[in-house]
ZASELO-546554 format. One record per residue: residue in one letter; x, y, z of N, C-alpha, C in turn. Coordinates in steps of 0.02 Angstrom, whole numbers, always signed. Layout:
BEGIN
> A/X/Y/Z/X/Y/Z/X/Y/Z
...
This chain:
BEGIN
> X/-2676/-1495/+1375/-2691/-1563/+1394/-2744/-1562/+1450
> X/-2813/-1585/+1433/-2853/-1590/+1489/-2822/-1650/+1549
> X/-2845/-1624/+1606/-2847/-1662/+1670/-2899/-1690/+1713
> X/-2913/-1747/+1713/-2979/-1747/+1753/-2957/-1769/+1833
> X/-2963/-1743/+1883/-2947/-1782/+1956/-2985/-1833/+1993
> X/-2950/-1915/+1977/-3006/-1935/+2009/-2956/-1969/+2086
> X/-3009/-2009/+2118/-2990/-2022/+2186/-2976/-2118/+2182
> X/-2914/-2137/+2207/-2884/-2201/+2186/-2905/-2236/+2252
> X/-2891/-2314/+2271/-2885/-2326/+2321/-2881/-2341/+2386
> X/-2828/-2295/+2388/-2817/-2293/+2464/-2862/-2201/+2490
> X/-2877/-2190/+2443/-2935/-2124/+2461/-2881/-2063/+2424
> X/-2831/-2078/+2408/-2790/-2018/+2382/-2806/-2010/+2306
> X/-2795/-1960/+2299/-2806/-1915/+2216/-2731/-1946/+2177
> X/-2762/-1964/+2111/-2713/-1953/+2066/-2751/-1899/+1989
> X/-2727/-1892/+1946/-2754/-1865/+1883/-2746/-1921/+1826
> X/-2796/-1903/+1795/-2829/-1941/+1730/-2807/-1888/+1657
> X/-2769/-1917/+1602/-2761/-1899/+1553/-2796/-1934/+1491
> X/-2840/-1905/+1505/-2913/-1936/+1428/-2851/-1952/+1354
> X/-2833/-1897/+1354/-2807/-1906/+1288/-2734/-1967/+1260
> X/-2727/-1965/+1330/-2661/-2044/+1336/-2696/-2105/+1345
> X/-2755/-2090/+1390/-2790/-2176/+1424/-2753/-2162/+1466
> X/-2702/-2120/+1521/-2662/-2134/+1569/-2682/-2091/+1643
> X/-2639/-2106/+1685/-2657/-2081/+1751/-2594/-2080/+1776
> X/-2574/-2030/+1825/-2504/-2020/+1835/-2484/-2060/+1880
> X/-2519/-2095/+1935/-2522/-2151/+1980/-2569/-2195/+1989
> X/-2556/-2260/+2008/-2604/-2324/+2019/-2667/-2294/+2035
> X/-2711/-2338/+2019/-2761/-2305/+2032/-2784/-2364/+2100
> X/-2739/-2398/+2132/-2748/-2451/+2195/-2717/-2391/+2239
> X/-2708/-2331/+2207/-2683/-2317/+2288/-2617/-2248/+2246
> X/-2631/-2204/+2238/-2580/-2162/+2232/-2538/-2150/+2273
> X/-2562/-2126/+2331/-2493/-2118/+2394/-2476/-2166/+2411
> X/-2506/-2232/+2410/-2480/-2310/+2443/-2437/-2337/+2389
> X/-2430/-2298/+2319/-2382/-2330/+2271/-2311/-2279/+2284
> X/-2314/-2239/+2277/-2273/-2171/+2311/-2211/-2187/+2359
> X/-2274/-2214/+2402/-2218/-2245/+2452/-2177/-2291/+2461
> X/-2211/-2336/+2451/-2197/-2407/+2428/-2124/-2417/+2392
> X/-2131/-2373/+2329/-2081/-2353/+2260/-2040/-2327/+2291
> X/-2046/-2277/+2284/-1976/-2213/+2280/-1955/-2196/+2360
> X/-2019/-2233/+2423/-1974/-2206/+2496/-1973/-2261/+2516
> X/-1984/-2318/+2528/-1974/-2399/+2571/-1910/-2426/+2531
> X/-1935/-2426/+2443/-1875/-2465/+2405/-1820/-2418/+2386
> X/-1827/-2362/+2391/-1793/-2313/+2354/-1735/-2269/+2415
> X/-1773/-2211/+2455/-1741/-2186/+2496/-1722/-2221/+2565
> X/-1771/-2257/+2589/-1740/-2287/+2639/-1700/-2324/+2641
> X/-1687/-2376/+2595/-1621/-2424/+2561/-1557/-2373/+2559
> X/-1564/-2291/+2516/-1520/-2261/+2521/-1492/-2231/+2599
> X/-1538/-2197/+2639/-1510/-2186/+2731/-1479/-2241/+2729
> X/-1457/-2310/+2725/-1435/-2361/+2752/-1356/-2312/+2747
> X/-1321/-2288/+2711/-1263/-2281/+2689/-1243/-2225/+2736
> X/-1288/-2204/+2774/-1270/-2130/+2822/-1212/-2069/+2772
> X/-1246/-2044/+2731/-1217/-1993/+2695/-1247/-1909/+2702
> X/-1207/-1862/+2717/-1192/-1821/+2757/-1279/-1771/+2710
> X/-1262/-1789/+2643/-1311/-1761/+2606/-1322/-1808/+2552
> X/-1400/-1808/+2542/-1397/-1878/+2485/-1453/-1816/+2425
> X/-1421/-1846/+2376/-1428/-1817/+2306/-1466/-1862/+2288
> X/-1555/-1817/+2255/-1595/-1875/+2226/-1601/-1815/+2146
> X/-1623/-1862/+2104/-1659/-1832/+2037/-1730/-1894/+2027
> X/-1794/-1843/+2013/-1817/-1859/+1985/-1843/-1856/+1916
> X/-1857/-1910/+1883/-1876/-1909/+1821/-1960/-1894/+1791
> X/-1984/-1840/+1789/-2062/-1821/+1820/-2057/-1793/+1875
> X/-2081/-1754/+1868/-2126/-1707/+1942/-2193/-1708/+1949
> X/-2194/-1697/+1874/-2295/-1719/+1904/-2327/-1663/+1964
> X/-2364/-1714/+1996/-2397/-1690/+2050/-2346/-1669/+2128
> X/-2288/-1670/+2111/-2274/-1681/+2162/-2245/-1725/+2225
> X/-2295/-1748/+2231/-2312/-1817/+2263/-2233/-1856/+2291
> X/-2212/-1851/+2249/-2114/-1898/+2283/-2079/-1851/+2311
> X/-2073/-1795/+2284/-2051/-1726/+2313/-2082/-1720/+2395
> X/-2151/-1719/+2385/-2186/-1714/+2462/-2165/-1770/+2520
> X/-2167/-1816/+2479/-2134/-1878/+2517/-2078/-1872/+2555
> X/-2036/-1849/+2507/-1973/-1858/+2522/-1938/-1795/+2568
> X/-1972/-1743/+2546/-2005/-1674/+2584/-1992/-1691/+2674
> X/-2073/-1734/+2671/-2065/-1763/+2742/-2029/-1818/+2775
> X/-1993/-1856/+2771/-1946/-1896/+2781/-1871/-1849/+2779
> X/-1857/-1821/+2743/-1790/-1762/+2764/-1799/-1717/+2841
> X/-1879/-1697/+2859/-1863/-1690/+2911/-1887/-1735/+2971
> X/-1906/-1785/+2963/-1917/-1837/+3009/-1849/-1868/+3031
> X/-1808/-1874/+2973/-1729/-1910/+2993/-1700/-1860/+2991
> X/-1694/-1792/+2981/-1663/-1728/+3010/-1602/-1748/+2932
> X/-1593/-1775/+2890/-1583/-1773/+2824/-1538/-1731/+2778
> X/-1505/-1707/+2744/-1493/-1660/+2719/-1516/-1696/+2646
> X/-1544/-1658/+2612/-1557/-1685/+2547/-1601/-1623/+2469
> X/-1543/-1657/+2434/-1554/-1598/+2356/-1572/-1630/+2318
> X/-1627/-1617/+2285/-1685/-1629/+2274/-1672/-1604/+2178
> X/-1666/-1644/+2138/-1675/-1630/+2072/-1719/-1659/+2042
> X/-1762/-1624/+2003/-1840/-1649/+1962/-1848/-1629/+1889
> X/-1853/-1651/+1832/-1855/-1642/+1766/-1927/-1645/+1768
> X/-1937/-1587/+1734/-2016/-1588/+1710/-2015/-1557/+1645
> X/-2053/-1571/+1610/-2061/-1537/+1543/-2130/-1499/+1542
> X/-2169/-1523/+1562/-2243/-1508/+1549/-2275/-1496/+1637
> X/-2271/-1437/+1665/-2286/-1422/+1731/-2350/-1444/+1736
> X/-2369/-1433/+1815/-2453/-1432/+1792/-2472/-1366/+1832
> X/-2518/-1350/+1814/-2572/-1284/+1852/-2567/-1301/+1927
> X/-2561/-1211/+1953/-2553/-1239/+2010/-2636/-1246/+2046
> X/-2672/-1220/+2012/-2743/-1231/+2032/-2764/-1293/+2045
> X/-2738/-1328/+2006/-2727/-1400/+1989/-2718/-1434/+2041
> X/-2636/-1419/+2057/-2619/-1455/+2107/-2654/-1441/+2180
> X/-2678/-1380/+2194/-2715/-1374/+2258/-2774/-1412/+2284
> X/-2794/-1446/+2199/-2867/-1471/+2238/-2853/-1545/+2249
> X/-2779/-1578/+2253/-2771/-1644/+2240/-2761/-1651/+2343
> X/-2789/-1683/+2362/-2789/-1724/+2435/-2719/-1739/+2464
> X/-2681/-1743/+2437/-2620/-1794/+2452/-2605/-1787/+2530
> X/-2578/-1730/+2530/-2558/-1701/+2632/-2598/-1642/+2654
> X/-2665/-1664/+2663/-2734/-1651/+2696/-2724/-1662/+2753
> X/-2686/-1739/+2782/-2664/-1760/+2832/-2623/-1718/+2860
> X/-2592/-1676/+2831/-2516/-1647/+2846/-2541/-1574/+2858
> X/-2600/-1541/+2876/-2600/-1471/+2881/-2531/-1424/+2922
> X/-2510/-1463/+2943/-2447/-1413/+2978/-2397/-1390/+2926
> X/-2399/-1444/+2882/-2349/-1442/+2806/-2366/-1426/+2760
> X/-2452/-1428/+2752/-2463/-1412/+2680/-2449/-1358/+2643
> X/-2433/-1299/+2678/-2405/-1255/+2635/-2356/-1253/+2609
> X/-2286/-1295/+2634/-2223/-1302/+2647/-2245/-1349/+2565
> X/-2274/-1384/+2555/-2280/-1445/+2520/-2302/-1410/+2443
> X/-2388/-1366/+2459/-2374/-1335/+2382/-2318/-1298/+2366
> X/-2280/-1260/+2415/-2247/-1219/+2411/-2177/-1242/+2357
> X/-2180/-1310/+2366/-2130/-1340/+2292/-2173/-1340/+2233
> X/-2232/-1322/+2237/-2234/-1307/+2154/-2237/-1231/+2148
> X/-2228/-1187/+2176/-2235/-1106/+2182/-2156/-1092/+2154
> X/-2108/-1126/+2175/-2060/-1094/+2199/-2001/-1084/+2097
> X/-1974/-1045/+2092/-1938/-1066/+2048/-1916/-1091/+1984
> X/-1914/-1117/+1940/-1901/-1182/+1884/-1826/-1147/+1879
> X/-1777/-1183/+1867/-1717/-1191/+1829/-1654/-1130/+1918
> X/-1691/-1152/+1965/-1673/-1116/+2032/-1653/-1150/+2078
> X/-1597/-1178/+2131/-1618/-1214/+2179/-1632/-1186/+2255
> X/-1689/-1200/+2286/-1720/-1160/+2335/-1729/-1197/+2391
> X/-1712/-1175/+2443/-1694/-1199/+2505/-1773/-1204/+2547
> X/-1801/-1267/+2539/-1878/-1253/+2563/-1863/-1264/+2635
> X/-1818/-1296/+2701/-1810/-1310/+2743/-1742/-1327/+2755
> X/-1738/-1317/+2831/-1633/-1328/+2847/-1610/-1393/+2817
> X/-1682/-1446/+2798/-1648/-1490/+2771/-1653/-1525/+2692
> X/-1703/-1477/+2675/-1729/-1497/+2580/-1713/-1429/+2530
> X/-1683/-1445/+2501/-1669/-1418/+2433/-1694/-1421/+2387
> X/-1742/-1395/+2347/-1760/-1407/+2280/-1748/-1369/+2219
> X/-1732/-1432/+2154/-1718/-1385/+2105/-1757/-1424/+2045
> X/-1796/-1365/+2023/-1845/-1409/+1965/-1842/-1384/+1901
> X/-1822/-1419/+1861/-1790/-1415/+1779/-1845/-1397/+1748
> X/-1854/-1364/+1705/-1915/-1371/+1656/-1889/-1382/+1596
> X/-1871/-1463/+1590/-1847/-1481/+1524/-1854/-1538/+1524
> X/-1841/-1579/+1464/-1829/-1666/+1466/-1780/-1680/+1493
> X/-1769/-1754/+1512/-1734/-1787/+1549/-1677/-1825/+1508
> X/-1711/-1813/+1442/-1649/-1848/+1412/-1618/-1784/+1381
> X/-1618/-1718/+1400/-1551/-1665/+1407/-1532/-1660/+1476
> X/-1523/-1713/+1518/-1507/-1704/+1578/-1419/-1684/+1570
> X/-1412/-1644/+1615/-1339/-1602/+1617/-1354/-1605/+1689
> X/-1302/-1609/+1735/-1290/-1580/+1822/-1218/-1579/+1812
> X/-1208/-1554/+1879/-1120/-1549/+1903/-1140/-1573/+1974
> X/-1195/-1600/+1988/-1183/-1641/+2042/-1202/-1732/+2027
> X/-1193/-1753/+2063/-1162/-1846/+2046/-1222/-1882/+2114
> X/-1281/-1925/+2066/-1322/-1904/+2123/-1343/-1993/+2161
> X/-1375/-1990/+2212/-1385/-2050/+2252/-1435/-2099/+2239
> X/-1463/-2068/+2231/-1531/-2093/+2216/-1582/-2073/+2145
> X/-1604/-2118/+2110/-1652/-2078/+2057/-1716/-2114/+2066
> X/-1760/-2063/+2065/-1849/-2097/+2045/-1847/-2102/+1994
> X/-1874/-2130/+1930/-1881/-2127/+1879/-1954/-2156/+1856
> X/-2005/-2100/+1875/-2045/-2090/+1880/-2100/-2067/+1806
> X/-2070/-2081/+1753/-2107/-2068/+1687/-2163/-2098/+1666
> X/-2201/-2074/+1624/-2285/-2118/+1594/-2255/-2181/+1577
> X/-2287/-2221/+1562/-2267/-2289/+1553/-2214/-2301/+1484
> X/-2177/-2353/+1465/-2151/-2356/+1407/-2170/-2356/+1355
> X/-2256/-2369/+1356/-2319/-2384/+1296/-2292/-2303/+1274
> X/-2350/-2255/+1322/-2352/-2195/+1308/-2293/-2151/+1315
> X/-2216/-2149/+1320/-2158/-2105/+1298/-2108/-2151/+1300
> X/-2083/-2218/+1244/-2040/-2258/+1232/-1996/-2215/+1229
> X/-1981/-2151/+1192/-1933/-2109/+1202/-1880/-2120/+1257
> X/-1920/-2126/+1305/-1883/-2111/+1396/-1872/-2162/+1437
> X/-1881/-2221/+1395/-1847/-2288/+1412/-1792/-2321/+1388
> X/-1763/-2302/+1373/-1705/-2325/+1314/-1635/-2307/+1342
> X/-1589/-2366/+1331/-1527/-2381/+1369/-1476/-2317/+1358
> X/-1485/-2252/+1331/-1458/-2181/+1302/-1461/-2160/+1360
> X/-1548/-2155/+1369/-1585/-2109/+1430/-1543/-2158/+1509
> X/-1524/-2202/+1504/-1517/-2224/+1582/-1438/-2228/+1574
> X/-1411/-2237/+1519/-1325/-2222/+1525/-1326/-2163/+1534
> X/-1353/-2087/+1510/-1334/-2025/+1528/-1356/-2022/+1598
> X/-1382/-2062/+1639/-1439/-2067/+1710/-1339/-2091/+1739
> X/-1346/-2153/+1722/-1284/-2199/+1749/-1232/-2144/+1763
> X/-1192/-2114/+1715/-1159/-2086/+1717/-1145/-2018/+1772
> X/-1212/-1993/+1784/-1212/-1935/+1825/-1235/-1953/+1899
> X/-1207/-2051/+1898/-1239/-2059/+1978/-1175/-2072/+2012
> X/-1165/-2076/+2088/-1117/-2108/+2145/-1113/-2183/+2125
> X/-1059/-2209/+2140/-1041/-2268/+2144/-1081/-2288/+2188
> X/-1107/-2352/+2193/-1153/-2386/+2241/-1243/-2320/+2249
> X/-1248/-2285/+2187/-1319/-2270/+2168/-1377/-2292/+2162
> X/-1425/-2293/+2168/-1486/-2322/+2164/-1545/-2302/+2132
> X/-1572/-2335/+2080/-1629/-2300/+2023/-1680/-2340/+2033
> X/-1741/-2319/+2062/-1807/-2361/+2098/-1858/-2337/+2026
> X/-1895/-2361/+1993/-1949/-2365/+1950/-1999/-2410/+1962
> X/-2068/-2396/+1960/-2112/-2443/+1941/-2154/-2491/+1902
> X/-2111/-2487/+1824/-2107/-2510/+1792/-2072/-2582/+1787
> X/-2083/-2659/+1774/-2031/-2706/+1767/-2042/-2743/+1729
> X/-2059/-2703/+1672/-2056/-2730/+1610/-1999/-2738/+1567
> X/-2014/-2816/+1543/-1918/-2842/+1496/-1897/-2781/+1483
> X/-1919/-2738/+1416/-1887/-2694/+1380/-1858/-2660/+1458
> X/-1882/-2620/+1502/-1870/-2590/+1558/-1808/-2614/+1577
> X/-1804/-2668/+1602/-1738/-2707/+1644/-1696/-2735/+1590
> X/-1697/-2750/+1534/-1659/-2737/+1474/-1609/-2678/+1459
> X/-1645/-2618/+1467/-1609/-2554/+1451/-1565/-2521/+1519
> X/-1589/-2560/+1553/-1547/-2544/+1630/-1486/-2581/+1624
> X/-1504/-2627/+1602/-1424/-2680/+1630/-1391/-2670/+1555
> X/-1397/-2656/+1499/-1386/-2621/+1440/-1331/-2559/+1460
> X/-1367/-2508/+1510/-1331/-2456/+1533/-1294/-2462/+1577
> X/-1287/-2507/+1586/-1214/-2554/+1651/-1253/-2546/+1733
> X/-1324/-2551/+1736/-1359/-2559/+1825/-1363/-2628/+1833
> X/-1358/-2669/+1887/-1366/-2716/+1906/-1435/-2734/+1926
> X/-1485/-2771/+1882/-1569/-2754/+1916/-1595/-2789/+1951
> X/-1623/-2785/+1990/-1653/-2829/+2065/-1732/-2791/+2044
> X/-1780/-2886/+2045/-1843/-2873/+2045/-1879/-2866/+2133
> X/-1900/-2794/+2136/-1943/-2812/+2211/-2024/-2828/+2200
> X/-2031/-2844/+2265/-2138/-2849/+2242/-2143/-2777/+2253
> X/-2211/-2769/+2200/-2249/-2708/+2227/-2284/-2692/+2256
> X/-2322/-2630/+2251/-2375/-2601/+2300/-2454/-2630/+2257
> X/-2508/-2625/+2309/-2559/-2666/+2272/-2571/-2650/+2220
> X/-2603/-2705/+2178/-2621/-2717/+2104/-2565/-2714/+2054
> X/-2499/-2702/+2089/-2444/-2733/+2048/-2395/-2782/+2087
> X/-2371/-2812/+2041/-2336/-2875/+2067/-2259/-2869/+2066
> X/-2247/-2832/+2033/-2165/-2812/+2025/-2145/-2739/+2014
> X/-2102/-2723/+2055/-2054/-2665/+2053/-1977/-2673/+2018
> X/-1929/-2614/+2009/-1864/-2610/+1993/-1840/-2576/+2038
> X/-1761/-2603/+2082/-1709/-2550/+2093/-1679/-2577/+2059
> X/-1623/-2539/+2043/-1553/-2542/+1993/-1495/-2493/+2019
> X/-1443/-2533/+2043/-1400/-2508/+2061/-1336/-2510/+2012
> X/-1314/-2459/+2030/-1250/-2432/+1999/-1165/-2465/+2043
C-alpha cells in the first residue's frame, strides 16, 4: 500500500492513501483531532473516576499518534495505564520517523518511536507508568482477559471498512469493557450511533475538532 505524507492544518503530518481516497487523520489538523477525540473527550472524562490503573484498547494504531498522546498524559498525571492496540496492517518504521508529530517533544521522542520498535503480540513496559501491547491482528478477533476503560475506536471511515462498524464488532468491544466504560470515535454517523446503541452503549453526540461538527462517546 503506497503512502504519501502530507502536512494538515495545524502544521502536523498525517498520511495519504491514494488507493482508498483516504488519510488516517483530518486533514484540519491531525494532532488537534487526536486530541480533541481520544484525550479531552475520551481520557480525560475517564481520570474523572480516579482508578488505580485505567485500561485503554485501541482500535488502529496507525501512526501512533493516540498511543503518543496518551504516552504523554500517563506521565504528566503520574497515571498508571495499559495500553491495548489492534493493528492489522503496521506501518514502516521509516515511515513513521519522518512524520512531525512530537518534534515538540525532543526529550520524548525516542520514548515515542520507541512504541513502534517495540514487540507485536508482547506487553512492554515503556515507562513506570505506560504499558503497551500491540496486536497484529483485526479487531473483530478481539480476545483479552483484561476488562478495559476506555476504547479509541479509531478505524478508516465506515465508507472504506463497513466490516468494522457493525453492532458484532462493538458487542464483542461491549462485552470486554468495565461497567461505566467509555468508547470515544470520530465518526457520528446514523449507521455509527445505530450499531452502538444496537450493542447496548448509551450514545452522547459531542462537537468536534475543526472541520467537523460532531463527535461520539458511548458509554457502557
Amino acid at each position: 500500500m503506497k503512502l504519501q505524507i502530507i502536512k494538515t492544518g495545524d502544521g502536523s503530518d498525517t498520511l495519504f492513501v491514494p488507493e482508498l481516497n483516504e488519510n488516517y487523520h483530518s486533514v484540519n489538523g491531525a494532532l488537534t483531532e487526536s486530541e480533541h477525540i481520544f484525550i479531552q473527550a475520551g481520557l480525560n472524562y475517564v481520570f474523572q473516576h480516579n482508578k488505580s490503573e485505567i485500561n485503554i484498547l485501541e482500535a488502529g494504531f496507525g501512526t501512533g499518534l493516540n498511543a503518543g498522546l496518551t504516552y504523554l498524559e500517563a506521565q504528566k498525571n503520574k497515571q498508571n495505564i495499559f495500553y491495548s492496540a489492534y493493528e492489522l496492517y503496521p506501518l514502516d518504521l521509516e515511515i513513521v520517523k519522518k512524520l512531525n508529530y512530537f518534534d515538540f517533544e525532543q526529550k520524548n521522542k525516542k520514548k515515542l518511536v520507541n512504541l513502534h520498535e517495540t514487540d507485536w503480540d508482547k506487553a512492554v513496559k515503556i515507562s513506570e507508568y505506560f504499558t503497551l501491547l500491540k496486536i497484529k491482528d483485526d479487531i473483530k478477533n478481539i480476545k483479552s482477559n483484561k476488562k478495559f476503560d476506555l476504547v479509541y475506536f479509531d478505524a478508516f471511515a465506515p465508507e472504506i471498512q463497513p466490516d468494522l462498524w457493525t453492532k458484532k464488532v462493538f458487542e464483542n468491544i461491549f462485552n470486554l469493557m468495565n461497567k461505566n466504560g467509555v468508547l470515544v470515535t470520530y465518526s457520528s454517523k446514523g449507521i455509527v450511533k445505530q450499531a452502538l446503541r444496537n450493542a447496548g452503549f448509551k450514545v452522547f453526540r459531542l462537537s468536534g475538532p475543526p472541520g467537523k461538527r460532531h463527535i461520539l462517546r458511548a458509554n457502557k
